[in-house]
C-alpha positions in Angstrom: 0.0 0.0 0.0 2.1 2.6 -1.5 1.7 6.7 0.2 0.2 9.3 -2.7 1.9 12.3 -2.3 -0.4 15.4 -4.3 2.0 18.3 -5.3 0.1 21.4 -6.5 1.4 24.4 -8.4 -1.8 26.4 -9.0 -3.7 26.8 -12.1 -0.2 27.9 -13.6 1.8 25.8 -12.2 4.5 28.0 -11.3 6.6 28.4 -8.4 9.5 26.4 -7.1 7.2 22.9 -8.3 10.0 21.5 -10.4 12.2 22.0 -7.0 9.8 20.9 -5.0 9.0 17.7 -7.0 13.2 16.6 -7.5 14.3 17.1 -3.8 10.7 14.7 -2.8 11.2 12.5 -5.1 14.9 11.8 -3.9 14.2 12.5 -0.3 10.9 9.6 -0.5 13.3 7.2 -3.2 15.9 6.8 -0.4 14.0 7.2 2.7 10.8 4.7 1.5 11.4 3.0 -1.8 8.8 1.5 -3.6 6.3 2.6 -0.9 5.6 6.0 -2.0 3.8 7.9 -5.3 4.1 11.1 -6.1 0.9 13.0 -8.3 2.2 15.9 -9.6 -0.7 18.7 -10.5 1.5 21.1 -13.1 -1.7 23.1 -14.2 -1.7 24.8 -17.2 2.7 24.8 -17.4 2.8 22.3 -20.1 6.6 22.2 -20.0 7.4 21.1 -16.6 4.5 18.6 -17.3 6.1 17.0 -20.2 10.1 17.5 -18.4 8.5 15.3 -15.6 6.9 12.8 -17.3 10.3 11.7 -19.3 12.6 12.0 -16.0 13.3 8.6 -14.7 12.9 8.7 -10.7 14.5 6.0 -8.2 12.1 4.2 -5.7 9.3 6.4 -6.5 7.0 7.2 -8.9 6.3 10.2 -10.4 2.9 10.8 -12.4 2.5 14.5 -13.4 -0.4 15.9 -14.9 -2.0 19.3 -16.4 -4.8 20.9 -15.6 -7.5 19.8 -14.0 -10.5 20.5 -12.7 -10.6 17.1 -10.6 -8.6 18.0 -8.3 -11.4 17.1 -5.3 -10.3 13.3 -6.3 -6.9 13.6 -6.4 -7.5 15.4 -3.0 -9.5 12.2 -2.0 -6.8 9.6 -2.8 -3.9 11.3 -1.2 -2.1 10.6 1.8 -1.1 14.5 2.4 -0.7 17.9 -0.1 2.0 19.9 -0.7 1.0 23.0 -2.3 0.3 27.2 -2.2 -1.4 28.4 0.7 -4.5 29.2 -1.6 -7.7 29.7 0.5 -9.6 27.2 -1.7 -6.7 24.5 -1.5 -6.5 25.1 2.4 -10.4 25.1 2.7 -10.5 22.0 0.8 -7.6 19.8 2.4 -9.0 20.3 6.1 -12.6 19.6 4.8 -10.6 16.6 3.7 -8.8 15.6 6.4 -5.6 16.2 5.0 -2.4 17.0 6.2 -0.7 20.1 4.2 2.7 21.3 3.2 2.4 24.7 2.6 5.7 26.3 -0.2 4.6 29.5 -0.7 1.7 32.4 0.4 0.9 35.4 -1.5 0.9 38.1 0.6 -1.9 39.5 2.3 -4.2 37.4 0.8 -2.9 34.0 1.4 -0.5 34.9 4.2 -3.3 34.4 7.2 -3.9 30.7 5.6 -0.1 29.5 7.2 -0.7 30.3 10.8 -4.1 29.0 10.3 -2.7 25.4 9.0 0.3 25.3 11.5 -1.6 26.6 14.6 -4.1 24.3 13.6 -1.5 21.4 13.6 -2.6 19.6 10.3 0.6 20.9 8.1 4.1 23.2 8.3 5.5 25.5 6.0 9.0 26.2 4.3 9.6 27.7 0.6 12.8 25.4 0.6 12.5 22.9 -1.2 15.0 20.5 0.7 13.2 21.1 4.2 9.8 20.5 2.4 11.0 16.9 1.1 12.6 16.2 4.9 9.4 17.3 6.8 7.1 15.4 4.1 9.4 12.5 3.9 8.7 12.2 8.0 5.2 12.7 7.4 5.3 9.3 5.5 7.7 7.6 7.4 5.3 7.7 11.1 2.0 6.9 10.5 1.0 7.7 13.7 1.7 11.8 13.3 0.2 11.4 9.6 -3.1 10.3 11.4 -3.4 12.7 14.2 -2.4 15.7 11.5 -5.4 14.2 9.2 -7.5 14.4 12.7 -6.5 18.4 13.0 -7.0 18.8 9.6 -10.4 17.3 9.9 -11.3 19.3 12.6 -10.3 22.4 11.7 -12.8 22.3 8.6 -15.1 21.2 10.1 -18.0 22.2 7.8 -21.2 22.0 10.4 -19.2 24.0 12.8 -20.7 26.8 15.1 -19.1 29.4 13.3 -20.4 28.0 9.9 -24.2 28.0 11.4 -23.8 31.3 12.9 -22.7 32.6 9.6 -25.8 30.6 7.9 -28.0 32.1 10.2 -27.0 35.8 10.0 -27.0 35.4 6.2 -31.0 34.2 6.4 -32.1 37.0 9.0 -30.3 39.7 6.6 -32.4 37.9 3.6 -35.6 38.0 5.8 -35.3 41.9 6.5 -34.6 42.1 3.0 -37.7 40.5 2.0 -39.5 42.2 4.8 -38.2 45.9 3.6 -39.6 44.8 -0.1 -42.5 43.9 1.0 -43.3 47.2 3.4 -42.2 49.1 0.5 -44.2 47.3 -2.2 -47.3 48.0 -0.1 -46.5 51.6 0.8 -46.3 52.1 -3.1 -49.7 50.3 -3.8 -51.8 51.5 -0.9 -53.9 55.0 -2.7 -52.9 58.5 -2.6 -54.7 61.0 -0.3 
């Protein structure tokens, strides 16, 4: 029962991917050969797709692809994500229950997402490269941490949280006045002029 590894670039598949995918795929050949995959999402970078697929790996196997707008399965079959802290990608892997190796954050809009998935205890960060394949690597070597950061993970999205229904629940009282306000209005417009 071999560990699947999903390795995201983005829609563009930029970023230090090409990096990221060499030093994982040496760190996971030595460390657990023959016991570990490694799906490779290179988006819409057609290049690094294609450089991938001929490169001949050691104890591991390497299966890039382009874009796709499957990634939910992927997500589903793996083991734990390494990819850009993305809100949706985040969002999605602790819905999942899935631990996450964040390389990079755009600031401002993706920075909040890293303290969120290490505070959370479901994944780590580092841009480099070497440190990602270590941590990862470790990740697939002790079963035992893989679980409990797929528990976090799990817990932090937790989609029927009470934060979720408060949300829910403010969102229909502000449709309700809405409605209401129509409806007062709609009358006040109808009713005849003195």
């Amino acid at each position: 029962d071999r560990k699947t590894v999903l390795i995201v670039g983005g829609g563009d598949g930029v970023g230090s991917l090409e990096g990221i995918v060499k030093s994982l795929a040496s760190e996971a050949g030595k460390k657990c050969p023959g016991e570990t995959q490694l799906v490779v999402v290179c988006g819409k970078n057609a290049r690094l797709q294609h450089k991938l697929e001929r490169q001949r790996w050691e104890g591991v196997d390497v299966c890039a692809r382009g874009f796709t707008s499957r990634m939910s399965d992927y997500m589903e079959v793996a083991d734990c994500i390494v990819t850009k802290a993305g809100p949706g990608t985040v969002a999605e892997a602790a819905i999942r229950g899935l631990p996450t190796m964040l390389s990079s954050f755009l600031p401002g809009q993706e920075a909040g997402n890293v303290p969120f998935v290490v505070e959370s205890g479901f994944g780590e960060y580092s841009a480099n490269p070497r440190k990602i394949a270590l941590t990862v690597t470790g990740w697939l070597q002790d079963a035992t941490k893989l679980e409990a950061m797929s528990e976090a993970a799990a817990r932090a999205g937790q989609p029927h949280s009470s934060g979720t229904i408060a949300i829910a629940s403010d969102l229909c009282e502000m449709a309700e006045a809405a409605t209401l306000s129509l409806t007062e209005h709609e009358l006040a417009s109808s009713a005849p002029k003195e």
